[in-house]
SEKE-534727 format. One record per atom (N, C-alpha, C): residue number from 1; atom name; y, z, x. Coordinates in Angstrom, 3 decimals, always signed. Example, Ala and Ser with C-alpha at 12.3 -4.5 7.8 and 13.67 -1.06 7.14 Angstrom:
! residues 2
seq; atom; v; w; u
1; N; -5.690; +7.800; +13.190
1; CA; -4.500; +7.800; +12.300
1; C; -3.300; +7.800; +13.200
2; N; -2.250; +7.080; +12.850
2; CA; -1.060; +7.140; +13.670
2; C; +0.030; +7.870; +12.900
This chain:
! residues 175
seq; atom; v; w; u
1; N; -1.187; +0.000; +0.844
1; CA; +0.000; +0.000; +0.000
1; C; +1.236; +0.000; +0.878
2; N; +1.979; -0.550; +0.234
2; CA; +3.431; -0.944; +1.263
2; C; +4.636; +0.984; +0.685
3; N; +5.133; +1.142; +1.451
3; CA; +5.941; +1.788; +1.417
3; C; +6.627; +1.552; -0.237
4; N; +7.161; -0.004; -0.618
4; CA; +8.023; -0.185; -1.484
4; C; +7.730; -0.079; -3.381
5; N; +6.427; +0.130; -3.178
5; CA; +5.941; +0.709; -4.321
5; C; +5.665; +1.672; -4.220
6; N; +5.685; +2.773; -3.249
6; CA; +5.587; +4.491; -3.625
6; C; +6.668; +4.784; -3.574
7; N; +6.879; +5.442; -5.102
7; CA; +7.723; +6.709; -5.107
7; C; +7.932; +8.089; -3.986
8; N; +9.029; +7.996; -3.297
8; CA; +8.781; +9.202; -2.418
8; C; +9.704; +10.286; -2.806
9; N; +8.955; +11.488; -3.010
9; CA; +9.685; +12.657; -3.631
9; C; +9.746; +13.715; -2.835
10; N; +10.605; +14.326; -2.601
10; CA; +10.451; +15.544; -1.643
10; C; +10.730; +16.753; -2.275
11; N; +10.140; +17.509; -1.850
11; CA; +10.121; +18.872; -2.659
11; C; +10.754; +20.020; -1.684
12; N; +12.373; +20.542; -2.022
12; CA; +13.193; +20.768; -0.587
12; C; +13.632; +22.253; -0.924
13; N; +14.374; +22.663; -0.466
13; CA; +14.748; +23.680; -0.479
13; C; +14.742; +25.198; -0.135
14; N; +15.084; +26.482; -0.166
14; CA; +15.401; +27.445; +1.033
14; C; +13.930; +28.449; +1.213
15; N; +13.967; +29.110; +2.305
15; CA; +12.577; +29.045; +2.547
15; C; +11.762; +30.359; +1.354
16; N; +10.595; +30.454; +1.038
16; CA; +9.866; +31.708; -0.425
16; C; +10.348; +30.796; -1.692
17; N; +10.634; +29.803; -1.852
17; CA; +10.578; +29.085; -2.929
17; C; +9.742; +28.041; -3.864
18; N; +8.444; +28.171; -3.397
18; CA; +7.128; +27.796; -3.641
18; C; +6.699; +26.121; -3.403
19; N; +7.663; +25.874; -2.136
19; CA; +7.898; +24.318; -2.016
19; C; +6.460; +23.407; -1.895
20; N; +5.450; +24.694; -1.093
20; CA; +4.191; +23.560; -0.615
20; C; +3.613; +24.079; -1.977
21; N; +3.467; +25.167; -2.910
21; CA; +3.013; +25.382; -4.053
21; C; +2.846; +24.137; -5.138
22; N; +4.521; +24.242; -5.281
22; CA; +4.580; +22.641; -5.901
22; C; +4.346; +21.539; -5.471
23; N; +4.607; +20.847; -4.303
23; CA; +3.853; +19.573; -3.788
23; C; +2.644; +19.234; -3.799
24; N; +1.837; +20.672; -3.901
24; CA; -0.029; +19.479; -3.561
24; C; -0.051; +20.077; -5.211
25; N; +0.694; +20.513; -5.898
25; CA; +0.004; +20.753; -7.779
25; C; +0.697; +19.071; -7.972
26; N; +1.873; +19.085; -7.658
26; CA; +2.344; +18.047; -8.217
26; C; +1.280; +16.388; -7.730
27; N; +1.050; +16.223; -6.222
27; CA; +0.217; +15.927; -5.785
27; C; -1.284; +15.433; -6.685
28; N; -1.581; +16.572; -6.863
28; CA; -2.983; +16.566; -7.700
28; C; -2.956; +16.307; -8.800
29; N; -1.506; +16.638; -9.623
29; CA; -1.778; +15.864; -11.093
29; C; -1.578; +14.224; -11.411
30; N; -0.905; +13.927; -10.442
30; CA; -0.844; +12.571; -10.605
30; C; -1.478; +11.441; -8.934
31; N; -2.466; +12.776; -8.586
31; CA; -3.986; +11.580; -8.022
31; C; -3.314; +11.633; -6.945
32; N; -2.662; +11.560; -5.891
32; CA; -2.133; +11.449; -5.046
32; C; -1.812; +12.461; -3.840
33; N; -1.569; +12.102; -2.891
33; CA; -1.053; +13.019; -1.148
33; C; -0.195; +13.738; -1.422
34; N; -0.104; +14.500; -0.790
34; CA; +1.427; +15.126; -0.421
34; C; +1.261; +15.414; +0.955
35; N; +2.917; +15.683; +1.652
35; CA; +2.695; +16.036; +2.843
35; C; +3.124; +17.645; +3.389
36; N; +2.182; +17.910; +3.821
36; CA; +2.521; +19.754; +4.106
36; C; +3.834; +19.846; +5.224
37; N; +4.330; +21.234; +4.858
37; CA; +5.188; +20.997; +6.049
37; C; +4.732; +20.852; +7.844
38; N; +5.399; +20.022; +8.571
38; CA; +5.012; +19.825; +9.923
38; C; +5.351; +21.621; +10.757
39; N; +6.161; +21.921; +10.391
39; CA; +6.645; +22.759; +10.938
39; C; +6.135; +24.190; +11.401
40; N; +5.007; +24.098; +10.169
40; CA; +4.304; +25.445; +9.792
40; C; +3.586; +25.431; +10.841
41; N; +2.866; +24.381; +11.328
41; CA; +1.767; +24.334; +12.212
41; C; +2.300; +23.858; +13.521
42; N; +3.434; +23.496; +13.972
42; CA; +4.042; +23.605; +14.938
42; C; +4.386; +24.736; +15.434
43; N; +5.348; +25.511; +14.468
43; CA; +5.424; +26.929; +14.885
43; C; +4.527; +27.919; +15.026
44; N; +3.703; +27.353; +14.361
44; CA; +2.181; +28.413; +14.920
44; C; +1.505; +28.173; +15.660
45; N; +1.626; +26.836; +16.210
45; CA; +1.046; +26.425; +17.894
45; C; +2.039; +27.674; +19.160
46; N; +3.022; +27.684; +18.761
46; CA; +4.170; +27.987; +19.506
46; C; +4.553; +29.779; +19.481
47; N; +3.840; +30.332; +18.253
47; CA; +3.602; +31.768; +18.220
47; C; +5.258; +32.021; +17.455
48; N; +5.517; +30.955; +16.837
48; CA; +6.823; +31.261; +16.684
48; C; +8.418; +30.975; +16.562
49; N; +8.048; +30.728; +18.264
49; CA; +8.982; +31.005; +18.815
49; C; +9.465; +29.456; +19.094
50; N; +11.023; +29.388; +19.146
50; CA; +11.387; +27.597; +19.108
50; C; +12.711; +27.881; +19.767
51; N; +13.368; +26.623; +20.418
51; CA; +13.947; +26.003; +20.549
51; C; +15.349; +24.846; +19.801
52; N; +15.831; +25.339; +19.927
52; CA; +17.075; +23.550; +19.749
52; C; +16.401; +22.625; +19.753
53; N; +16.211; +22.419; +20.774
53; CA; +15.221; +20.770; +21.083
53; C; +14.008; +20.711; +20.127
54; N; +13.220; +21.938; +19.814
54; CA; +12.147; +21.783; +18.453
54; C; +12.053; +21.359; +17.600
55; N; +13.589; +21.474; +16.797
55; CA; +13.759; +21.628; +15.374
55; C; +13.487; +19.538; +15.433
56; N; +14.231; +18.966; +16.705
56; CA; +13.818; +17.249; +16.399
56; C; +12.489; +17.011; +16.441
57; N; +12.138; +17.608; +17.653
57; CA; +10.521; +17.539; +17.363
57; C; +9.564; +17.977; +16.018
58; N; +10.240; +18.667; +15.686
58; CA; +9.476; +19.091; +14.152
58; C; +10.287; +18.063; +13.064
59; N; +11.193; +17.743; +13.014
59; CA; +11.625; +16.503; +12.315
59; C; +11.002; +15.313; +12.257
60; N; +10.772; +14.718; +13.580
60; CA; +10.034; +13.395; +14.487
60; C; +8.328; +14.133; +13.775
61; N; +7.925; +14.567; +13.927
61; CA; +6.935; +15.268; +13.291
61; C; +6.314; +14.777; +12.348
62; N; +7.067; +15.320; +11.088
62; CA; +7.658; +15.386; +9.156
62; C; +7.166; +13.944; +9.059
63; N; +8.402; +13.066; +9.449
63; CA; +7.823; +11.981; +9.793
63; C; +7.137; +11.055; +9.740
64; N; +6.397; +11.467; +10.781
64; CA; +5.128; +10.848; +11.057
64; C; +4.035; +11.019; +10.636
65; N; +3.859; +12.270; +10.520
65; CA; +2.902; +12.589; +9.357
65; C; +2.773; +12.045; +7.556
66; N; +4.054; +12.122; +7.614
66; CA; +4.613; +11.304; +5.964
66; C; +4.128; +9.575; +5.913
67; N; +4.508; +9.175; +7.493
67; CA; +4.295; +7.684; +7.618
67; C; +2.461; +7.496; +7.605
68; N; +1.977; +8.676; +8.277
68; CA; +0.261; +8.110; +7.441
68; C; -0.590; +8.814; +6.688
69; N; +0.559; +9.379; +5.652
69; CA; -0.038; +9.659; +4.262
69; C; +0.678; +8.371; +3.348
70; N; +1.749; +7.938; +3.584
70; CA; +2.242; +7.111; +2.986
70; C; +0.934; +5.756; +2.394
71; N; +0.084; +5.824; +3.751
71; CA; -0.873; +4.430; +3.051
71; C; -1.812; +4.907; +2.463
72; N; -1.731; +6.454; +2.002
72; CA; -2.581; +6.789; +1.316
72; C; -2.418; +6.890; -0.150
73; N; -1.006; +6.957; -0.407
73; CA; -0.478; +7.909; -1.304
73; C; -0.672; +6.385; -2.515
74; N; -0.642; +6.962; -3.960
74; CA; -1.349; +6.150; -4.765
74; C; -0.196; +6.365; -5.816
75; N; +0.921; +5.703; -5.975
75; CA; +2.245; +5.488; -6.553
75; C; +3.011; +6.471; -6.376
76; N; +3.001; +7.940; -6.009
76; CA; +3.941; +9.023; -5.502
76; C; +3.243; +8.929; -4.124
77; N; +4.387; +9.663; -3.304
77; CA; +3.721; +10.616; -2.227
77; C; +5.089; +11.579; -2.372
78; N; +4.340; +13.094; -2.148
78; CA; +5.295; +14.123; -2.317
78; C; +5.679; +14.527; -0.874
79; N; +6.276; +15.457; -0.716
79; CA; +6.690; +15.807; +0.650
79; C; +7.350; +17.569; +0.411
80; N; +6.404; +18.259; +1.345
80; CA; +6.765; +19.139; +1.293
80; C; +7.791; +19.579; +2.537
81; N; +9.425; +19.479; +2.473
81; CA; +10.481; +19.446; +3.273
81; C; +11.005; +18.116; +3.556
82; N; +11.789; +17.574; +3.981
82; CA; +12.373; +16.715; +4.584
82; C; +13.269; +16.674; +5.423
83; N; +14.264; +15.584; +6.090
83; CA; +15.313; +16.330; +7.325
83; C; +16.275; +17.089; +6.748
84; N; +17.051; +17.254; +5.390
84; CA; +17.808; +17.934; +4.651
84; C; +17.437; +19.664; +5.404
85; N; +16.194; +19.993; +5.017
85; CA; +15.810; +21.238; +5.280
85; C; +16.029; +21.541; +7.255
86; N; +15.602; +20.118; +8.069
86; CA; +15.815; +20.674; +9.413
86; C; +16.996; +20.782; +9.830
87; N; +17.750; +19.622; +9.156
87; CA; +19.394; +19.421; +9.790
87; C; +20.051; +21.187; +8.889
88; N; +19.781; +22.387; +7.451
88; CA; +20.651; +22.806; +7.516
88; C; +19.998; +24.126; +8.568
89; N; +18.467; +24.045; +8.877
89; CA; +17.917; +25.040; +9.703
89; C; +18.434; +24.900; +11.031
90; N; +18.645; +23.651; +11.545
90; CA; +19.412; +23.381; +13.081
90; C; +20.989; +23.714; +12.834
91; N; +21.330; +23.793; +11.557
91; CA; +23.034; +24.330; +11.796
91; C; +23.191; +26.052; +11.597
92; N; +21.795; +26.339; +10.549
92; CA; +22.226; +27.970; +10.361
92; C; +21.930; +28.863; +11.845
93; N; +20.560; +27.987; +12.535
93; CA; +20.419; +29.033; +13.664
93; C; +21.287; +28.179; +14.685
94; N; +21.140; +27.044; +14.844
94; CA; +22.157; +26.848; +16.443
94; C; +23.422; +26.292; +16.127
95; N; +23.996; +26.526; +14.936
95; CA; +25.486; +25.754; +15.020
95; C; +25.516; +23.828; +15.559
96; N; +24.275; +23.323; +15.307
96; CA; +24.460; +21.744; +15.339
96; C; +23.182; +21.757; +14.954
97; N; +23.460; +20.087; +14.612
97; CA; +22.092; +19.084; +14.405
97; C; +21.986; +17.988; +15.057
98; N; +21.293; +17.612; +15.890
98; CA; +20.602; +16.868; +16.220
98; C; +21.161; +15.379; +15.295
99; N; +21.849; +14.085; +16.065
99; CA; +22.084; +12.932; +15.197
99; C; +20.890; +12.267; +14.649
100; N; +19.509; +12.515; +15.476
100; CA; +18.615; +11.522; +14.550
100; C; +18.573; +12.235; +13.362
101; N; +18.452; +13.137; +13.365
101; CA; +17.876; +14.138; +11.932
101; C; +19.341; +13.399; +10.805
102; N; +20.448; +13.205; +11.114
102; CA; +21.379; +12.925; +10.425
102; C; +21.504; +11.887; +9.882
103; N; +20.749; +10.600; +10.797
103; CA; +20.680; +9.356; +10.862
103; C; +19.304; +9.571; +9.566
104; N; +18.153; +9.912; +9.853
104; CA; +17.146; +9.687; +9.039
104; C; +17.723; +10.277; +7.506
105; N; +18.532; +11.227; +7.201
105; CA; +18.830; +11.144; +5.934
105; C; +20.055; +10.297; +5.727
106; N; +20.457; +9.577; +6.332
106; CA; +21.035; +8.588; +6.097
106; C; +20.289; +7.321; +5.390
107; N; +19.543; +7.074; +6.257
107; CA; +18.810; +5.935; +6.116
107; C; +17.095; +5.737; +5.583
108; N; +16.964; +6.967; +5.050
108; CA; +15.440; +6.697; +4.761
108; C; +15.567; +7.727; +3.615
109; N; +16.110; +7.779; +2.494
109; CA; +16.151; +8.236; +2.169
109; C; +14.962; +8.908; +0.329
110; N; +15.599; +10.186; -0.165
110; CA; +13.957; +9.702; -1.162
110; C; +14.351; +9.166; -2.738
111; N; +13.326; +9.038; -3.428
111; CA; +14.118; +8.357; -4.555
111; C; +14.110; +9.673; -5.025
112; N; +13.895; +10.533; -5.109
112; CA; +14.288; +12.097; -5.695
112; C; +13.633; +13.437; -5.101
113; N; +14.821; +14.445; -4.910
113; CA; +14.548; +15.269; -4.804
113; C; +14.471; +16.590; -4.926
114; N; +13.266; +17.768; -5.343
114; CA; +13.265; +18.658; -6.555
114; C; +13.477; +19.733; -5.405
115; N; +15.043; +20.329; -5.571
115; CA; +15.331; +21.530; -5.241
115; C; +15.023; +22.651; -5.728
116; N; +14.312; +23.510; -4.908
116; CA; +13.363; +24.449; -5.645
116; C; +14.782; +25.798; -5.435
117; N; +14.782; +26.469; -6.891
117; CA; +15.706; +26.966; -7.055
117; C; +15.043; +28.680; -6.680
118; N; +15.410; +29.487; -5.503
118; CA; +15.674; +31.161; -5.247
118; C; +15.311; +32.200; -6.172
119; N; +14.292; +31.599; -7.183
119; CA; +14.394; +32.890; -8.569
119; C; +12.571; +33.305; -7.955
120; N; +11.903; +33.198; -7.276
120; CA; +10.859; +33.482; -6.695
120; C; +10.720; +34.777; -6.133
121; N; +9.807; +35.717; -6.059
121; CA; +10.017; +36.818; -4.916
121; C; +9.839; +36.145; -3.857
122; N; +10.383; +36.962; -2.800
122; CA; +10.671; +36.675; -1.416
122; C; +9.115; +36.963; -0.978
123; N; +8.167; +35.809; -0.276
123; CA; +7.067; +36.328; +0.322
123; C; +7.293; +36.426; +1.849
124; N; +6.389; +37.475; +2.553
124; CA; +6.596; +37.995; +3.802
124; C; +5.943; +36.997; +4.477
125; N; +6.457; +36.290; +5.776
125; CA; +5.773; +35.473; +6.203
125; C; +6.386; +35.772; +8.246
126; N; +5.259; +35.655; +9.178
126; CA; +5.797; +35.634; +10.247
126; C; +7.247; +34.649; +10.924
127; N; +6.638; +33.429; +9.978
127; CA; +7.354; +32.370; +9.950
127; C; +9.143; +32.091; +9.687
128; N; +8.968; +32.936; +8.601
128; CA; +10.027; +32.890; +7.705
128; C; +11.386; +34.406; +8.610
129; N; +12.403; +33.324; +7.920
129; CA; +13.479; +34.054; +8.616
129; C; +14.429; +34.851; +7.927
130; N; +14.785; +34.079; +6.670
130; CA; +16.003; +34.310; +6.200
130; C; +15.668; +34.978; +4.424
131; N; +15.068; +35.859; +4.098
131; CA; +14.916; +36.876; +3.014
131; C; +15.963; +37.378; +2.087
132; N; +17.470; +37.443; +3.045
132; CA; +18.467; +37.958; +1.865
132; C; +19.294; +37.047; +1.584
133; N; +19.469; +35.391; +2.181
133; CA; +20.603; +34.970; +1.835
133; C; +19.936; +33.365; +1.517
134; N; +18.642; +33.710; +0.198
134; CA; +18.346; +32.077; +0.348
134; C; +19.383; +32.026; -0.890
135; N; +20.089; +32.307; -1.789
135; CA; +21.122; +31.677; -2.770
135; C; +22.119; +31.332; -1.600
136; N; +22.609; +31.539; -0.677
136; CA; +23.682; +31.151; -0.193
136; C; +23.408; +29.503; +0.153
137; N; +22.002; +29.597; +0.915
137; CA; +20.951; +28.553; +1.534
137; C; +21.116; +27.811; +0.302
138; N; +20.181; +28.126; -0.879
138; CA; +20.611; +26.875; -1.810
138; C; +21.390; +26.297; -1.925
139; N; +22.853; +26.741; -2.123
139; CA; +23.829; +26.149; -2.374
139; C; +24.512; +25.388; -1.049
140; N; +24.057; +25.662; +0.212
140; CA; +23.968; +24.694; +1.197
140; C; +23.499; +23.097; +0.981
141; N; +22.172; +23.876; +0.131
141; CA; +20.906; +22.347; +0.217
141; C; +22.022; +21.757; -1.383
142; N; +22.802; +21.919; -1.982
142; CA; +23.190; +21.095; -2.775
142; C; +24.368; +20.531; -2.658
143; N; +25.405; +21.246; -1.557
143; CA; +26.159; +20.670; -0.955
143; C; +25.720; +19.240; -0.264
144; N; +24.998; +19.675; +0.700
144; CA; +24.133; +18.114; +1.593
144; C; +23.612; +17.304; +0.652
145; N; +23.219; +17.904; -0.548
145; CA; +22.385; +16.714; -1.264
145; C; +23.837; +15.879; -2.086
146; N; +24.637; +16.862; -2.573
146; CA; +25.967; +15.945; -2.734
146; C; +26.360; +15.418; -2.125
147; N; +26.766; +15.095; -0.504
147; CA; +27.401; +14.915; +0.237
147; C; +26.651; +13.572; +0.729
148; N; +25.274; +13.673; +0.591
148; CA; +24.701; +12.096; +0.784
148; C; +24.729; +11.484; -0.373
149; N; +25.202; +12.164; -1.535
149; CA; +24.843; +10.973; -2.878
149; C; +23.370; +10.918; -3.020
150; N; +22.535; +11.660; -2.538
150; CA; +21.378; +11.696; -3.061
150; C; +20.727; +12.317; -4.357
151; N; +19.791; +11.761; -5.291
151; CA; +19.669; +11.910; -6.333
151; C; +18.473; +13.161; -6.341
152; N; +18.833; +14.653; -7.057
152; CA; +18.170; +15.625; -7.021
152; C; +18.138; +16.431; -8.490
153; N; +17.166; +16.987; -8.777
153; CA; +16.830; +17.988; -9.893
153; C; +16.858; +19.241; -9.809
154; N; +17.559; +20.712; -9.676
154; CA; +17.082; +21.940; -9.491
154; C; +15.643; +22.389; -10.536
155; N; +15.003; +22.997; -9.542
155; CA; +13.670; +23.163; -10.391
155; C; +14.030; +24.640; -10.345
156; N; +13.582; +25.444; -11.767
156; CA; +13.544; +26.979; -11.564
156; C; +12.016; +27.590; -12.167
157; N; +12.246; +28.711; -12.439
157; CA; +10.845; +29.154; -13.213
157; C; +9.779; +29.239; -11.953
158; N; +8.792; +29.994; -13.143
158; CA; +7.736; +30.735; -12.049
158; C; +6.565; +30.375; -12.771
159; N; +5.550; +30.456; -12.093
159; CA; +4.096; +29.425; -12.091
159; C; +4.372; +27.841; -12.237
160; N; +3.572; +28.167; -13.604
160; CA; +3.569; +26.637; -14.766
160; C; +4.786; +26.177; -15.441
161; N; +5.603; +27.071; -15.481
161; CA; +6.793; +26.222; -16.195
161; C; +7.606; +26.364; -14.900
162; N; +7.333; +26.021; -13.576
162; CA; +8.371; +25.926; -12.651
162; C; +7.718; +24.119; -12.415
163; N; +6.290; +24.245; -12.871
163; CA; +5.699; +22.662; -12.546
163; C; +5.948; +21.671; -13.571
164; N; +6.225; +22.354; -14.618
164; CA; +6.479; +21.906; -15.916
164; C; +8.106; +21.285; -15.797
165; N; +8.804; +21.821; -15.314
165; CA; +10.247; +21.507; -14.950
165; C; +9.819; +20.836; -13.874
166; N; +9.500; +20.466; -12.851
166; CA; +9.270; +19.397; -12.112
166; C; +8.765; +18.164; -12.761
167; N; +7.683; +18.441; -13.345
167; CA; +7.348; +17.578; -14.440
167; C; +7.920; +16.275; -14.897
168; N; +9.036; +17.308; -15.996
168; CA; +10.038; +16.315; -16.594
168; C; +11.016; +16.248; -15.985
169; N; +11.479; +16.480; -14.555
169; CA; +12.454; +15.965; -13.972
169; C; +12.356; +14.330; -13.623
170; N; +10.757; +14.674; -13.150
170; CA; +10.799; +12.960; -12.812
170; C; +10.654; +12.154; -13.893
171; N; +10.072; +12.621; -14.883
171; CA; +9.852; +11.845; -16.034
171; C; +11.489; +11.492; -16.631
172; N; +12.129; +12.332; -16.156
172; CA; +13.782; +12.399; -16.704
172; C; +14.535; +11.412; -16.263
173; N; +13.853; +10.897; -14.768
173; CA; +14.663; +9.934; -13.666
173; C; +14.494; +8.722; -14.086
174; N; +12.958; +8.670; -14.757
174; CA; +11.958; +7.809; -14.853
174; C; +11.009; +7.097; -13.611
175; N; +10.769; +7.954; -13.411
175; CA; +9.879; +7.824; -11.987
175; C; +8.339; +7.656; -12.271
């Protein structure tokens, strides 16, 4: 399958917000891939611990991994993160981003994407950094998503009606 008939959806937003939750449900109801985040398993090669220079490598990553699920993916492919999420993680911890990361949401961009909205409990994760200020974080990720003109849904709710609102978002786009 060519790139130009899958729908590519990314499922974005600040970190305890059930992003890979929703991608492989969403994934599975309509037959299809999703892509986990790169990052998770980067940083756990790494014990952690990262770098400036990482956050591209975990971008370059995302990626690539997306590029060979893509010939898998069977009219969606979901995506759990995209560069939105590295470019505002490379500005909250190091004060810059990296231009490819800037360039790729420039130019590759998705046909929608479901901002998972902060009403979640906060789960404890080694990984995870930022516990008291993901509303601030959201409203970051909707700034950037304004600021590219990119087309997005806030998803809220908990379990089934948080998938249920994903649901009919795309059905809303007509996707």
């Amino acid at each position: 399958m060519t790139d130009n008939i899958i729908t590519k959806i990314a499922v974005t937003g600040p970190e305890s917000t059930g992003k890979s939750w929703l991608a492989e449900k969403l994934a599975r109801h309509f037959n299809t891939v999703w892509v986990p985040e790169y990052a998770r398993l980067y940083l756990t090669e790494k014990n952690g611990v990262y770098r400036y220079e990482d956050i591209l490598e975990i971008a370059k990553g995302q990626k690539q991994e997306e590029q060979l699920l893509l010939n898998k993916a069977n009219r969606y492919l979901f995506t759990d993160t995209e560069p939105i999420v590295t470019k505002i993680w490379s500005e909250v911890v190091f004060g810059k981003c990296d231009p490819w990361i800037i360039q790729e949401i420039q130019t590759n961009p998705y046909d929608l994407y479901l901002l998972c909205y902060p009403d979640l409990p906060w789960e404890p994760d080694p990984l995870r950094e930022n516990p008291d200020d993901r509303e601030r974080l959201f409203d970051y990720y909707v700034e950037e998503l304004e600021k590219y003109n990119l087309p997005f849904e806030v998803i809220k709710g908990q379990g089934e009606q948080r998938f249920m609102k994903a649901l009919s978002a795309i059905q809303k786009r007509g996707l």
